[in-house]
VOFI-517690 format. One line per 10 residues: for each residue x, y negated, z of N, C-alpha, C, O, CB. Coordinates in steps of 0.2 Angstrom, whole numbers. Glycine has a CB too. Layout:
BEGIN
X,Y,Z,X,Y,Z,X,Y,Z,X,Y,Z,X,Y,Z; ...
! end
This chain:
BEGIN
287,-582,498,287,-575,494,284,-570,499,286,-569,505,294,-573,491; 281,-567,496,278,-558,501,285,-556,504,290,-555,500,274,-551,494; 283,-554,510,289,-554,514,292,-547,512,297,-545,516,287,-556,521; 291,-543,507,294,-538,505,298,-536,498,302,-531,496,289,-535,505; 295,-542,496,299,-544,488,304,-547,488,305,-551,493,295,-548,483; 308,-544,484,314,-546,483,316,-545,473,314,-540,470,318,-542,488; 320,-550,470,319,-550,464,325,-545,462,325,-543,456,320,-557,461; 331,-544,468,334,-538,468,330,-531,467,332,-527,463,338,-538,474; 326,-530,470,320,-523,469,317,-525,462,318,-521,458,314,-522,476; 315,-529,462,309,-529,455,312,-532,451,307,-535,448,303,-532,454
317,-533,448,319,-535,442,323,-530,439,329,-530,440,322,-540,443; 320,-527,434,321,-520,431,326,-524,424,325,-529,421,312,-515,429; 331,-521,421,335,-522,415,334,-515,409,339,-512,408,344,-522,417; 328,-515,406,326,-512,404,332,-510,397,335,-505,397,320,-515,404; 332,-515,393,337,-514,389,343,-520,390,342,-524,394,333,-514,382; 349,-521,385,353,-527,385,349,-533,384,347,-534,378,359,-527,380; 348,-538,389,345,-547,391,336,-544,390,333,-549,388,348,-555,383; 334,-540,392,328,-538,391,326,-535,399,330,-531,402,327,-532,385; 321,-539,401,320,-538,408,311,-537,412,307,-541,411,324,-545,411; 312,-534,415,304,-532,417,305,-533,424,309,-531,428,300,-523,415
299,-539,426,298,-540,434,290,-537,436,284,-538,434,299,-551,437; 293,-534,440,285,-528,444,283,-536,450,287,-538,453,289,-517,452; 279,-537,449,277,-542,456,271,-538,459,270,-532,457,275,-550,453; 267,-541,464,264,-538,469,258,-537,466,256,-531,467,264,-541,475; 255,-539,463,251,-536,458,249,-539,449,245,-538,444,245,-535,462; 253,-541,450,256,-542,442,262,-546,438,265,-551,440,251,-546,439; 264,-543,431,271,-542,430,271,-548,426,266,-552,424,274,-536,427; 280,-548,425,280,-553,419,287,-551,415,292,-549,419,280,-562,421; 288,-552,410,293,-550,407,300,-557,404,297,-562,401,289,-546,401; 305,-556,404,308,-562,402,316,-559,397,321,-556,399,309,-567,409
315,-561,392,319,-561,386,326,-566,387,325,-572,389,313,-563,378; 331,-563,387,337,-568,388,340,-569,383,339,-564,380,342,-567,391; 344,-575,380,348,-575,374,353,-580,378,351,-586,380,345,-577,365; 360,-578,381,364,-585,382,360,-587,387,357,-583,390,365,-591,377; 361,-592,388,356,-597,392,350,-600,394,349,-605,397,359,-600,393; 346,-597,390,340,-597,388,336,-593,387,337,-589,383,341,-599,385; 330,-593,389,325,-587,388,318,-586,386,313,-590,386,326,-584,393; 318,-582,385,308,-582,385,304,-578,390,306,-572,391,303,-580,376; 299,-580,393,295,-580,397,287,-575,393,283,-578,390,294,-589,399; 287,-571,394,280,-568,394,274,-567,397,273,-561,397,280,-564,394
270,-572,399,266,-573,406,269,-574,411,274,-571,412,262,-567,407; 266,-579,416,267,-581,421,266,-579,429,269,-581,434,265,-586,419; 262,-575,429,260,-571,435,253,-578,437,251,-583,433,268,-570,442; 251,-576,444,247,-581,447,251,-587,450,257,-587,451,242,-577,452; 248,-591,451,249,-599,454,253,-597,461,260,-597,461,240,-605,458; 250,-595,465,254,-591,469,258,-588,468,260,-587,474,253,-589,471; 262,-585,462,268,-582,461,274,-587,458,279,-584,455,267,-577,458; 274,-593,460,277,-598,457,286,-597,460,290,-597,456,273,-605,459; 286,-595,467,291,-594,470,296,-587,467,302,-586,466,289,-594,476; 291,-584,467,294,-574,465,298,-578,458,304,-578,458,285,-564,462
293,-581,453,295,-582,444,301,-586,445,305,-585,442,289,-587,438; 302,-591,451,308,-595,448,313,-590,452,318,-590,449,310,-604,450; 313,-586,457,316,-581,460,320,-576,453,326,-578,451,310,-578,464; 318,-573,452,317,-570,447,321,-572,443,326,-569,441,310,-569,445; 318,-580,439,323,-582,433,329,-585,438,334,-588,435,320,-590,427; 331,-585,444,336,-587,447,341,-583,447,347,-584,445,335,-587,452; 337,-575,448,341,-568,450,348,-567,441,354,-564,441,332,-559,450; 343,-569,435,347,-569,432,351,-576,430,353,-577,424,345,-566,428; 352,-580,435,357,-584,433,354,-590,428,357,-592,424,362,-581,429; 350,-591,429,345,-595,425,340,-600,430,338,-599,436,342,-589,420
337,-607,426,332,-610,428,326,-610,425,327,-609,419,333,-615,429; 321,-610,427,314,-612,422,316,-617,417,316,-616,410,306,-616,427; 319,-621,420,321,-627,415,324,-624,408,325,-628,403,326,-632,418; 326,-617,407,331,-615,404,326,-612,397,328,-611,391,336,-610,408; 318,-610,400,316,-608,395,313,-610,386,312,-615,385,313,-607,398; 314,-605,382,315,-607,376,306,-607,374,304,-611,370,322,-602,372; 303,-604,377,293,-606,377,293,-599,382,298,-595,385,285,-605,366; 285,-600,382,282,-596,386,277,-592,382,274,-596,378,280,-599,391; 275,-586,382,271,-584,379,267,-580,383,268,-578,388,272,-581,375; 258,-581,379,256,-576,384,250,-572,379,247,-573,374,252,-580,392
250,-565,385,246,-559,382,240,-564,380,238,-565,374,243,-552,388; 236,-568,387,228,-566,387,229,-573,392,234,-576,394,224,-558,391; 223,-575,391,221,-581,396,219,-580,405,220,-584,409,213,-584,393; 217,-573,408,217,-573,413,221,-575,419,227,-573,418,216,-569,412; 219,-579,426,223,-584,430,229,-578,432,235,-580,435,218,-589,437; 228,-573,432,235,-570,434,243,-569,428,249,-568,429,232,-561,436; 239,-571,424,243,-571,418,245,-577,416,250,-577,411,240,-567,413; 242,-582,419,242,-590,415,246,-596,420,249,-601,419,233,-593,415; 244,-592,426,243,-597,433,249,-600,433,249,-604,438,243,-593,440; 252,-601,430,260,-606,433,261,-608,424,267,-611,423,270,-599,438
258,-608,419,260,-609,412,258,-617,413,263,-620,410,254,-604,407; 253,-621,415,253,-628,416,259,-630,417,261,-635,414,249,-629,420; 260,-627,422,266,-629,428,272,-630,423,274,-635,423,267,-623,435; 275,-624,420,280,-625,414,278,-631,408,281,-636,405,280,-618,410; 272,-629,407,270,-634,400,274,-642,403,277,-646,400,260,-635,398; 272,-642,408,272,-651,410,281,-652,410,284,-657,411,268,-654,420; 284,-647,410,292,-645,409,293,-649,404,297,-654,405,294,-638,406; 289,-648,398,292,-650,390,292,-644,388,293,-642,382,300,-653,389; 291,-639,393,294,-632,388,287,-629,382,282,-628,385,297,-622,396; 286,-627,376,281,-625,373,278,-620,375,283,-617,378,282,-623,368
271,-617,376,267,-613,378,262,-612,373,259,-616,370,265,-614,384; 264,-604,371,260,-601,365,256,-595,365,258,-591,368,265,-599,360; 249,-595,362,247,-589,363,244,-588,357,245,-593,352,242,-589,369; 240,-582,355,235,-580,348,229,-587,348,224,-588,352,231,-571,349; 230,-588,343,226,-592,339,219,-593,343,217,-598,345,226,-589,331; 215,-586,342,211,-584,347,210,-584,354,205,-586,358,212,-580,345; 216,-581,356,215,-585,364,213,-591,366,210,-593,371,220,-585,368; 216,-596,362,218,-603,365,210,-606,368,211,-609,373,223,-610,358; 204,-606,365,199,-608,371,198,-606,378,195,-609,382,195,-607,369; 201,-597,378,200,-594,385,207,-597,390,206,-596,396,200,-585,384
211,-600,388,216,-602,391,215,-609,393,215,-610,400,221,-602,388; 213,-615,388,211,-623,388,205,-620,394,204,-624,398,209,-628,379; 202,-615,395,195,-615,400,190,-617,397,185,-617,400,196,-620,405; 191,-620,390,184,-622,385,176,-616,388,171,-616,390,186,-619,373; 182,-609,387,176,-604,386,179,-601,393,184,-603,395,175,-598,377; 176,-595,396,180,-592,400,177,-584,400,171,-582,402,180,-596,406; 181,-580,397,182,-574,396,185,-569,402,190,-568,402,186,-573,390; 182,-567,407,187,-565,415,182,-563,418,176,-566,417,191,-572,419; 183,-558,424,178,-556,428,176,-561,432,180,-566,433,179,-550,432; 168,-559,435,168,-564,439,166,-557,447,167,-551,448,160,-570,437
164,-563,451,161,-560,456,154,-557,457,152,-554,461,162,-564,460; 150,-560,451,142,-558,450,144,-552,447,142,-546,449,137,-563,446; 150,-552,439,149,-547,437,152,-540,441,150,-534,439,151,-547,432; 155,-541,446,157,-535,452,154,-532,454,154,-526,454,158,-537,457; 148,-538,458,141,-536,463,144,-532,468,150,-531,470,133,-532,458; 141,-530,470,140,-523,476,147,-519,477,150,-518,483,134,-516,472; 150,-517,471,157,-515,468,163,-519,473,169,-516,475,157,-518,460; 160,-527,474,166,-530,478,168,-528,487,173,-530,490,164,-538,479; 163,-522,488,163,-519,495,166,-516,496,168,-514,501,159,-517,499; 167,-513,488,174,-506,491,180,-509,493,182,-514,492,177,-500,485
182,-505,494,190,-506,500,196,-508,494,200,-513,494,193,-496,504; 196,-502,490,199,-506,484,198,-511,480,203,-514,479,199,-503,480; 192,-513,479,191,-518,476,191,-524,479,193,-530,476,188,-517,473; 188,-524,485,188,-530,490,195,-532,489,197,-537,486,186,-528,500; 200,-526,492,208,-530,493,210,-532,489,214,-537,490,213,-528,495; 210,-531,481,211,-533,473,207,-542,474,211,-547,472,206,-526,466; 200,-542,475,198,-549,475,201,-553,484,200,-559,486,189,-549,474; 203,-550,485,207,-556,493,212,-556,489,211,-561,486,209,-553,502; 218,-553,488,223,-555,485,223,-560,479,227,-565,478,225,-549,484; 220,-558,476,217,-563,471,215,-570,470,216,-574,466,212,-560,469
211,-569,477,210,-576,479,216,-579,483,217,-585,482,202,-576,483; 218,-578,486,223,-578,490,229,-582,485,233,-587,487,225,-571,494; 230,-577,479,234,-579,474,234,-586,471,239,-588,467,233,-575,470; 228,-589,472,225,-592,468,222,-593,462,223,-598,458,227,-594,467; 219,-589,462,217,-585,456,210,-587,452,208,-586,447,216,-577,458; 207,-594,459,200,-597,458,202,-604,456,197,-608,455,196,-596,464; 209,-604,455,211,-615,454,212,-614,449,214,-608,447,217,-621,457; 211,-619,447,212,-623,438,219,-622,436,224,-625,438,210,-633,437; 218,-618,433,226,-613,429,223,-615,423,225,-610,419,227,-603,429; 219,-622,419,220,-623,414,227,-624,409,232,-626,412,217,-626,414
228,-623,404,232,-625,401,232,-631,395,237,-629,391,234,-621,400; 230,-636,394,230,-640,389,232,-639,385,229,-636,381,232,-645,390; 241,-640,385,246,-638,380,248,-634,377,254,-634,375,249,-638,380; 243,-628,377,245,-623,374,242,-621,366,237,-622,364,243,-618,380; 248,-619,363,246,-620,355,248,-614,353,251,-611,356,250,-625,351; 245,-611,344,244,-605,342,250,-605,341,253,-610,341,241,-603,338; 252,-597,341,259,-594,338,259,-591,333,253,-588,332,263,-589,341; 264,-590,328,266,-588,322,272,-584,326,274,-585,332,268,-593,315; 272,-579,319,279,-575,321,285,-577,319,290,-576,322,280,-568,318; 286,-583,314,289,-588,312,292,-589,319,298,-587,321,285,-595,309
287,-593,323,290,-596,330,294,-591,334,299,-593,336,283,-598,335; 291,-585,334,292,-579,340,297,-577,336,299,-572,339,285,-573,342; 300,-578,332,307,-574,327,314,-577,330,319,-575,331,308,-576,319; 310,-585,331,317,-591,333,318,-590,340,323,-592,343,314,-600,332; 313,-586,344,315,-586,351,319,-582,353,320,-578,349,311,-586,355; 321,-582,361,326,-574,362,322,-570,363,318,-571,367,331,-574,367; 324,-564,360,321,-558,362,316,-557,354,314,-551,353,315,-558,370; 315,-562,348,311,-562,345,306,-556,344,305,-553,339,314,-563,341; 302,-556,348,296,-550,349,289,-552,344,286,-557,344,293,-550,357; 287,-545,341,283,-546,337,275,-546,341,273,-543,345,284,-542,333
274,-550,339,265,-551,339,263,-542,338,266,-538,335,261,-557,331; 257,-542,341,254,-533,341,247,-538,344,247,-541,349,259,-525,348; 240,-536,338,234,-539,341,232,-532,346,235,-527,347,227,-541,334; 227,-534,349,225,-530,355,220,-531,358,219,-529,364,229,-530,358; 216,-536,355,211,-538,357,205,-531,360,206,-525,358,209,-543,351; 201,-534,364,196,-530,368,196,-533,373,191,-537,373,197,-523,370; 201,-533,379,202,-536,386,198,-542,386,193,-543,390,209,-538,387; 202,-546,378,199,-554,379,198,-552,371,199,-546,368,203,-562,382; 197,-560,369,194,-560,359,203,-561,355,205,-558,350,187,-571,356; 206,-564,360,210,-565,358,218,-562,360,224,-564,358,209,-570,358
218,-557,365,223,-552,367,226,-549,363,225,-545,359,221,-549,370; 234,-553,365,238,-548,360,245,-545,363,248,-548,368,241,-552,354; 248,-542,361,254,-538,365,261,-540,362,261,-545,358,254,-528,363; 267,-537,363,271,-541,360,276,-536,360,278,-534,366,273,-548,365; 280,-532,356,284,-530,353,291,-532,353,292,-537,351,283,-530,347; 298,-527,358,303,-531,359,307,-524,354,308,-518,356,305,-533,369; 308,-527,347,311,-522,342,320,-521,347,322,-516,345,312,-527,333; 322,-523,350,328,-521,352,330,-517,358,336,-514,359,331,-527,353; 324,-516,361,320,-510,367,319,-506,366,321,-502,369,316,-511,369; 315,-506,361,311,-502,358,305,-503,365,303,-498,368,314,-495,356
303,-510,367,297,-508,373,293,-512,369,294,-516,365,298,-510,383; 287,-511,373,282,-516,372,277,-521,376,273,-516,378,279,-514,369; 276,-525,378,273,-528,385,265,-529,383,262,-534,380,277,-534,388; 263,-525,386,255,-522,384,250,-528,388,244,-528,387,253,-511,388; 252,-532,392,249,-535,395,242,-531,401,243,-528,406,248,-540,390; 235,-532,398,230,-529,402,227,-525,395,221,-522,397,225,-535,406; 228,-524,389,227,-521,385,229,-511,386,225,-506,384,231,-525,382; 235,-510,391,236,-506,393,238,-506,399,243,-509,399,238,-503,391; 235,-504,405,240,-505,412,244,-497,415,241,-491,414,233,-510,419; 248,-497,417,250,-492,422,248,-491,428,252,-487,431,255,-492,422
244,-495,430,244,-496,437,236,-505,439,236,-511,438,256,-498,438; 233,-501,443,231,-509,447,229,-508,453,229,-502,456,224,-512,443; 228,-511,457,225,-512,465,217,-507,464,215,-502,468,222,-522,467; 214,-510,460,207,-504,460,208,-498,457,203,-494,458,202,-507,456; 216,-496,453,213,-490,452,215,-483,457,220,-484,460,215,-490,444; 213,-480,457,216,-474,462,222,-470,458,226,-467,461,209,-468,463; 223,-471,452,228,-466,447,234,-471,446,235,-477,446,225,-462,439; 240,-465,443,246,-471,441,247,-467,435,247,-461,435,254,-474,446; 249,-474,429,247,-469,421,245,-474,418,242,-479,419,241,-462,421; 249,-473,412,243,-476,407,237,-475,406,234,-470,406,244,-474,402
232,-483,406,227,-480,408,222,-490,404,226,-495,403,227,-476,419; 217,-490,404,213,-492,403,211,-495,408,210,-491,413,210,-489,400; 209,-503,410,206,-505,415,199,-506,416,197,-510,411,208,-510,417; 193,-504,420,186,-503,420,183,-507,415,185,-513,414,184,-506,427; 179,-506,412,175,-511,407,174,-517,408,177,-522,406,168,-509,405; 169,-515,416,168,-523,418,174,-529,420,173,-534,423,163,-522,423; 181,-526,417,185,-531,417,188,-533,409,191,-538,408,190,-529,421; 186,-530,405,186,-530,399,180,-534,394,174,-532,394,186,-524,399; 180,-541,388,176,-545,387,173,-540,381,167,-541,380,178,-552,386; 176,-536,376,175,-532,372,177,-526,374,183,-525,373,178,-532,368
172,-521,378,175,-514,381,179,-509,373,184,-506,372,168,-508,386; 171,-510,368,172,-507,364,178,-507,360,180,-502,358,168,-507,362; 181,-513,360,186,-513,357,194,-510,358,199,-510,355,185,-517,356; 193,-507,366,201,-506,369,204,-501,368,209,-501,370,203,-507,375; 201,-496,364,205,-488,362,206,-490,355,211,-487,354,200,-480,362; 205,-495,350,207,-497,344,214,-499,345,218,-497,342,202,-502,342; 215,-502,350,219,-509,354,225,-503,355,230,-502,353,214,-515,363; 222,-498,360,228,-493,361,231,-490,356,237,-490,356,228,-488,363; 227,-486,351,230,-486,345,233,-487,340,235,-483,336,230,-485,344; 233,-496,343,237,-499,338,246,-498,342,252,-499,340,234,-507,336
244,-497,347,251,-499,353,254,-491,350,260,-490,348,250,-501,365; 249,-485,349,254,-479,348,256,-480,343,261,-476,343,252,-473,348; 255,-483,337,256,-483,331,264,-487,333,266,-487,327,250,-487,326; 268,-489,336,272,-493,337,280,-491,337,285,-493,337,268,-496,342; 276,-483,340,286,-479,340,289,-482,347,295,-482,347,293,-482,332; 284,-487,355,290,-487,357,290,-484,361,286,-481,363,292,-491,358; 297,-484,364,298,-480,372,298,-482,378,300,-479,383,304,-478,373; 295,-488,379,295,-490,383,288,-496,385,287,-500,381,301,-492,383; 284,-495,392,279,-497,391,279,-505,398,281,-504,404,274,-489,391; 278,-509,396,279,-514,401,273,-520,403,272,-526,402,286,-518,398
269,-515,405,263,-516,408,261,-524,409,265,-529,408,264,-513,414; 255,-526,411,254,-532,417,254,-529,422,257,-533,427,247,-536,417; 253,-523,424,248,-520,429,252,-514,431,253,-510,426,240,-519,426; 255,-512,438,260,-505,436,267,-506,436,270,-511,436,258,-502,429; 269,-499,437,277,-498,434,279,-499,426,276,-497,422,280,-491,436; 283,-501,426,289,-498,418,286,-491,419,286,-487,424,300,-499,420; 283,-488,410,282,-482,410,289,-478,403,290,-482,398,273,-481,408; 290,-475,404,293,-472,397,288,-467,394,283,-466,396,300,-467,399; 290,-466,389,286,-462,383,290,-460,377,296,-463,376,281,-467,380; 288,-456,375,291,-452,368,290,-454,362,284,-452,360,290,-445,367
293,-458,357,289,-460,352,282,-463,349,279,-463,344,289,-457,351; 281,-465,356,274,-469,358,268,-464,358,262,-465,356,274,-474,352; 272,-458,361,264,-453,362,263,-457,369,266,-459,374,265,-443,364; 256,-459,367,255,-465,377,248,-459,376,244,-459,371,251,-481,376; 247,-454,381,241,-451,383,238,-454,389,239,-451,395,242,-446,383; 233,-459,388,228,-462,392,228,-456,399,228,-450,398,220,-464,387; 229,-459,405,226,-454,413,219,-456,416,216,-453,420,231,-456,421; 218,-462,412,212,-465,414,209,-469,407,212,-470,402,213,-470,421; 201,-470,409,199,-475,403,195,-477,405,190,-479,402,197,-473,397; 196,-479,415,194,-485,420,187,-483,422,184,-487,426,193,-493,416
185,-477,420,179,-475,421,178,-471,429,172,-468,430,178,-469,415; 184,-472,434,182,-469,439,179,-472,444,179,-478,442,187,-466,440; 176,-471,449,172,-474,455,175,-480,457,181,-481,459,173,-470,460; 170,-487,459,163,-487,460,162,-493,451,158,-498,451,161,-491,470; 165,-489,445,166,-491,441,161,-485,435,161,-487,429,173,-492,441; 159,-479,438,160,-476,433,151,-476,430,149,-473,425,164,-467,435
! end
C-alpha cells in the first residue's frame, strides 16, 4: 500500500453502512447490509491491497460481497473487477457499457490522444501513476453482465441506476436513496491529478468519449435532490438540494 494510506484516514461513513473510500487517485464506494455488501468500482489493479484493506477496515472480506458494480469501463475503475468475478461474486454494469469493459471496443484515453499534453507536470504525473497502477494490463472482464434495478433493489444499499452517459456510451451513476448521496463516478469528479481546482467539476473533453453529452449527464444528477456527492475523482462534496454548481468544465490548461 502507498506508504501514506491508511483505510483509517479514507474510509469515510457517510451515512448508516454507507461508506466512501478516497484512494490515491481514485475512489470506490461500498454499501453494507449485515455481512455483506456491495462494491461500487474497484479502483486500479494496483489498488488491490487499499480495496481488501478497506473491506477489512469494516469487518468484512471480499469474499463477503453481494456483486459488484460499476459506473464505466475505465482500468481505474475495473482493475480488480476480474479479480472478484473469478470469486463467484456477480459483476454488473449498464447494458451499454458491457463492450467497453469485456475490451470488445475501448472507449478510454490514450496516449496519442494526449500528444504533447503528456509533458506537463500534471499530466505526466497522472500518466506515471497510472501506469505504475496498472492501468495498461488487461483489466478485462469476461463476466460481467447487464443490470436491472430488479437486481440493484436486492442488493445492500439498493441504489438506483442514474444514466450518465458522455464519459463513456454507457456511463451510469448510482443513487444511495438512504444517503441521500450519489456516486457520480467520472461523470462528475471533485477532484483529479490534472486538474488545478477542487469542486465540482467536469473532466477535460479529451478524457471524455461523448464530450457533448456530459452537461446533459449533470443535469440529470441535479435533478436528483442529493446531498451528497461521492465522486471517482476527489473528496466527498456536500451540497444543498442538489444545487451541484460546476468550478470547472475541464477547459483549463494544457486542455483548453
Amino acid at each position: 500500500m502507498p506508504k501514506n494510506w491508511s483505510a483509517e484516514d479514507n474510509v469515510t461513513e457517510v451515512a448508516e453502512d454507507v461508506f466512501f473510500i478516497e484512494g490515491p487517485a481514485v475512489n470506490w464506494t461500498i454499501l453494507k447490509r449485515g455481512n455483506e455488501f456491495t462494491l461500487i468500482d474497484t479502483g486500479y489493479p494496483g489498488n488491490w491491497p487499499l480495496l481488501q484493506s478497506s473491506v477489512n477496515f469494516l469487518g468484512l472480506g471480499i469474499e463477503n460481497a453481494a456483486g459488484v458494480l460499476l459506473t464505466h469501463g475505465h482500468s481505474d475503475h475495473i482493475g480488480n473487477a476480474a479479480r472478484i468475478s473469478a470469486m463467484g461474486i456477480p459483476v454488473f454494469a449498464s447494458n451499454a457499457e458491457l463492450p467497453n469493459i469485456r475490451r470488445e471496443v475501448l472507449e478510454q484515453v490514450t496516449v496519442k490522444d494526449l500528444g504533447l499534453r503528456i509533458l506537463r507536470p500534471r499530466v505526466g504525473a497522472w500518466a506515471v501513476h497510472a501506469i505504475r497502477s496498472g492501468g495498461l494490463s488487461d483489466v478485462a472482464v469476461p463476466g460481467v453482465a447487464a443490470m436491472t434495478q430488479d437486481i440493484l433493489d436486492a442488493l445492500p444499499g439498493s441504489p438506483r441506476i442514474i444514466a450518465t452517459g458522455g464519459h463513456t456510451s454507457g456511463h451510469v451513476s448510482f443513487f444511495v436513496p438512504s444517503a441521500k448521496a450519489v456516486v457520480t463516478g467520472d461523470a462528475l469528479v471533485t477532484g483529479h491529478a490534472v486538474s488545478p481546482v477542487r469542486g465540482p467539476q467536469l473532466l477535460p473533453a479529451v478524457f471524455h468519449h461523448h464530450p457533448s453529452e456530459t452537461l446533459a449527464s449533470v443535469e440529470h444528477l441535479r435533478q436528483l435532490g442529493a446531498e451528497t456527492i461521492l465522486p471517482g475523482h476527489g473528496p466527498l462534496v456536500s451540497v444543498l438540494d442538489g444545487t451541484i454548481e460546476l468550478v470547472s468544465d475541464g477547459g483549463y490548461a494544457p486542455f483548453a
